[in-house]
N, C-alpha and C positions, 0 to 999 in steps of 0.2 A: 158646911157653913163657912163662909168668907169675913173676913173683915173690910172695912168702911176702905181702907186703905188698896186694896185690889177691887174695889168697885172702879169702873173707867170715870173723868171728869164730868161728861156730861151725865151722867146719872147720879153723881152725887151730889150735883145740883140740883137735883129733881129733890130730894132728899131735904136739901137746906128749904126751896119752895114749899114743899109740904108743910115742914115742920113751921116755919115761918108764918105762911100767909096761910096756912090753913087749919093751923094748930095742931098738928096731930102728933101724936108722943111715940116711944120708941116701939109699942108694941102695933101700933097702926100703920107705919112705915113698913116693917117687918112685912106684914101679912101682906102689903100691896107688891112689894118686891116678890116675894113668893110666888104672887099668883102671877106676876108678870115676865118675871126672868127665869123663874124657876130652882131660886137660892136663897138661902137665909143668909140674914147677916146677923154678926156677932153683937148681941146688944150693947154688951160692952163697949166694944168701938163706935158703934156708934151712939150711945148717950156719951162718949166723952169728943168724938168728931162734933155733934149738935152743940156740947156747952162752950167747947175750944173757940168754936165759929161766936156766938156771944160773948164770950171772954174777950177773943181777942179784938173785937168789934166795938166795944162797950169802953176797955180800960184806957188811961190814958195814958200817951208814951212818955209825959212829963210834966207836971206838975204846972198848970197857968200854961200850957203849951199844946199844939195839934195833937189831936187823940191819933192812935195807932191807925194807919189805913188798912181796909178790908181786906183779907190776905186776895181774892180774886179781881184781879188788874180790873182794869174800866176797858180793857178790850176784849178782854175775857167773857164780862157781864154783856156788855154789848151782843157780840158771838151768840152768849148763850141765849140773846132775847131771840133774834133772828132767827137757832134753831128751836127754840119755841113757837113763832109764828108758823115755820115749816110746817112743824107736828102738828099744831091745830088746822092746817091749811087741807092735812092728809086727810086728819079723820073727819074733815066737814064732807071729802070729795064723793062718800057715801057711806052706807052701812056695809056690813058683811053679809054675804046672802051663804051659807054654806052647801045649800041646795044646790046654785051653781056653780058646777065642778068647772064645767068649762071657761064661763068667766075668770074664774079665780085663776085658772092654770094662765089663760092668755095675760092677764094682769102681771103673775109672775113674772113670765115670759119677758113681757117692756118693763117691768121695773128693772129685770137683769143685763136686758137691752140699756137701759139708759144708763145703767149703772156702768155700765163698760166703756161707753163710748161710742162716736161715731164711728161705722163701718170700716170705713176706707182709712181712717185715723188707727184705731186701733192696730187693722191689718201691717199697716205698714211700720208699728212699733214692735208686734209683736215679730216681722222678720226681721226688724235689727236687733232687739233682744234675744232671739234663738227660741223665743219661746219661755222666758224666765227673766223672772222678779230681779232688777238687780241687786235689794237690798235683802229680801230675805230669802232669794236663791228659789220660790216656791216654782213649778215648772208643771203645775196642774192648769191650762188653757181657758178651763171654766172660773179659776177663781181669780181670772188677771184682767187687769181694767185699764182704759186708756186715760193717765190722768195729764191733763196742762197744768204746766208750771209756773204760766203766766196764767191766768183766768179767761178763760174762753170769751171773746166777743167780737164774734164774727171768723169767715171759715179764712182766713190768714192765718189763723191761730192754733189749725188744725197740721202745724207743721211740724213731722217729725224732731225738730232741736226742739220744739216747743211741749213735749211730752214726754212722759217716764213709762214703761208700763208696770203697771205695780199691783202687788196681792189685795183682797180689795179693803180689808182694814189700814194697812198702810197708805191706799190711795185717801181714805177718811181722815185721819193725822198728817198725811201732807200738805190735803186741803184747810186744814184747822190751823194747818201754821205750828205744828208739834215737831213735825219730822221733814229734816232739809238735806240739800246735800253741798258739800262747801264744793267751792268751783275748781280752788285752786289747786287740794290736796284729792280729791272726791272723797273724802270719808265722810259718814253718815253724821250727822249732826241732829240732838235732841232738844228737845225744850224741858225745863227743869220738871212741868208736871208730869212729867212724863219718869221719871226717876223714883226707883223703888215697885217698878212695873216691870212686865216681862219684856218689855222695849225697851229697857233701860241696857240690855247687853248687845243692842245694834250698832249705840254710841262709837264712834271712830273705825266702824266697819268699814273695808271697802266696798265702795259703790262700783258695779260690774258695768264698764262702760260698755257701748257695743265695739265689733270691731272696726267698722269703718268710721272715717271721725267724721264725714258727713250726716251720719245716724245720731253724734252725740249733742247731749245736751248742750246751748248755746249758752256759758260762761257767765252771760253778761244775766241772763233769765234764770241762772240758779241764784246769781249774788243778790239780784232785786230781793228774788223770794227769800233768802237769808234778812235781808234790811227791813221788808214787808211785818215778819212778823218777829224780828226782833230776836232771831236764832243766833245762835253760839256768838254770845256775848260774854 
């Protein structure tokens, strides 16, 4: 059993939608996460995560003055709508057929494909990294992805400065704007939701540059992505 607090962000927004627009209470929450994650959570925490999010939503920060803002930023919400259109974007793309073994393996197959990156991108990240994560050192080849630090648009962009290779939860939080790396000192830089979480001990890590400095990251495209999402402030 886990508590609300070691659920990751975008799930425990799924959590406040439920309970919100669909009405469902702690015991209906429960059962959905179970059959979906495969974990209970602590009722306790969350009926008091659900009334905290109304509390703090509701009360007013002074008296004839603006009421408390929602503790989730409006870039936050925004984020979270977008991966919400994804998800429904997924499950409209068709049913599950389980009969087909073969469909399903090949589907795997390009989703782990698209998740890593393009080929010749990748390849040439993964020779300047040696084959490893530089922030959390993982050095398993299957579970490493080619991420851009600038946002991919168009094949300019497929340039080694212009790329990390990273384990592939950490490539999910760098693209979320959670996890940075500062330019100047390279240590790892967090975002606060991310605190009181098992990423909360990468904070001021060092980032493993490669060894040639024409492999590293371009200075100016880590600082953006620091400004971007408003990291180590």
């Amino acid at each position: 059993m886990i508590t609300v607090d070691q659920i990751f962000h975008a799930r425990k927004a799924w959590l406040l939608r439920f309970h919100r627009e669909r009405g469902w209470g702690v015991a209906k929450i429960r059962n959905w996460f179970r059959e979906r994650h495969g974990n209970d959570i602590d009722p306790k925490s969350l009926r008091a995560y659900l009334k905290g999010f109304v509390t703090e939503r509701r009360t007013p920060a002074r008296q004839g003055k603006k009421r408390i803002r929602n503790r989730t930023s409006v870039s936050t919400r925004n984020l979270q709508k977008q991966l919400d259109h994804a998800e429904r974007k997924v499950e409209r793309a068709g049913d599950f057929n389980p009969k087909s073994k073969k469909d399903a393996r090949e589907k795997a197959l390009q989703a782990i494909v698209r998740r890593r990156g393009q080929h010749r991108f990748r390849t040439e990240l993964l020779l300047a990294y040696g084959h490893r994560c530089p922030i959390t050192k993982c050095d398993l080849p299957e579970a490493l992805e080619a991420a851009h630090i600038q946002a991919y648009r168009g094949e300019k962009f497929n340039h080694v400065q212009n790329g990390i290779l990273l384990r592939g939860d950490i490539h999910t939080l760098f693209d979320l704007g959670k996890i940075g790396v500062h330019p100047d000192t390279h240590k790892i830089v967090i975002s606060g939701a991310l605190r009181g979480t098992v990423y909360e001990k990468l904070e001021k890590e060092k980032f493993l540059q490669p060894t040639h400095p024409k492999d590293r990251p371009n200075s100016e495209v880590l600082r953006f992505h620091l400004k971007e999402w408003n990291l180590g402030k």
